[in-house]
N, C-alpha and C positions, 0 to 999 in steps of 0.2 A: 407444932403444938399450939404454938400459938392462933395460928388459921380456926385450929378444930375447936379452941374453945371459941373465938367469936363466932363461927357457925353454929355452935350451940345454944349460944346469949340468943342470936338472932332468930333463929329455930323460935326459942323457947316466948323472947319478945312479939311475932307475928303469932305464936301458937294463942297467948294473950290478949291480943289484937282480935284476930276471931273469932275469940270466946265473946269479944265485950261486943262484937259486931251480931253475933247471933242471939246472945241477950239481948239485946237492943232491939233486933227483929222481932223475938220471939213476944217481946213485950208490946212492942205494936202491932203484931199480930190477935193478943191477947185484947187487947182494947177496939182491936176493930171489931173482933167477934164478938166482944158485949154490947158495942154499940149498935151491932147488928142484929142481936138477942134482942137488944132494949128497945131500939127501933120497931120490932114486931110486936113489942108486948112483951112476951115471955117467950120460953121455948115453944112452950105448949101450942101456941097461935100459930110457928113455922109449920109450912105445908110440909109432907112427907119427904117431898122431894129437897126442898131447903135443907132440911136436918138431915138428910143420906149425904147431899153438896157437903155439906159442912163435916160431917163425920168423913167422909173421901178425903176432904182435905186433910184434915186432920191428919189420916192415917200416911195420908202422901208425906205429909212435914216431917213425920216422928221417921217414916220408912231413910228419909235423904238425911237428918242428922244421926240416924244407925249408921247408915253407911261413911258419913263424915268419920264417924267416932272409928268406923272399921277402918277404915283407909289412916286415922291418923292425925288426921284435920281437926280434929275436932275433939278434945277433952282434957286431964288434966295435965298441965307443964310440965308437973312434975313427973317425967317417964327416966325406967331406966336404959330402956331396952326401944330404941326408935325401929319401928316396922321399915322395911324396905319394900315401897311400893314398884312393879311394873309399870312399861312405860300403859300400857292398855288399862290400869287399874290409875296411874295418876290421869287418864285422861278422863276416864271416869267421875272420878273427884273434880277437876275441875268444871264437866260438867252439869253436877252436881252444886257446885256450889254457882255458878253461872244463873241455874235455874230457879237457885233460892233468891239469889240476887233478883232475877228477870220479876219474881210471884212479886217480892218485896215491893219491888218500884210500881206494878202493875196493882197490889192492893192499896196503895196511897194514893192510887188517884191518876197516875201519869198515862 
């Protein structure tokens, strides 16, 4: 009894953990994009293809944190009912979040 609740604390601690890790992204994601707005002027100045990039991504981000949030990974701690993922769907997810990581490191510069 005792195992299953610290597996739950822990669950629930890392489920926390990547909530602040993807606010954290999501927020210098958000500041990259305005400086990248701001840099051009306004929107309006971005060429076609700029604002299609930038909407792609967009829709790419939003598409990989649905699927975190489907997989489990990704939302509120407080659950009653923990999804059981396969092994082909946790691999998913991790490479899922691998590649948020990868975009992260690769919009900052590195």
């Amino acid at each position: 009894m005792r195992c299953a609740l610290t597996e739950v604390e822990t669950r629930e601690e890392v489920m926390r953990e990547m909530e602040e890790r993807m606010r954290i992204m999501e927020e210098k994601y958000s500041r990259r994009l305005m400086s990248e707005v701001s840099f051009h002027g306004s929107v309006q100045s971005c060429s076609l293809y700029e604002a299609l990039q930038l909407k792609q991504n967009e829709l790419k981000t939003d598409a990989k944190i649905d699927m975190l949030h489907r997989a489990g990974l990704f939302g509120s701690p407080i659950k009653t009912q923990r999804q059981v993922l396969s092994d082909e769907e946790e691999e998913e997810a991790a490479d899922v979040e691998m590649n948020l990581v990868r975009s992260w490191y690769l919009s900052i510069g590195h």
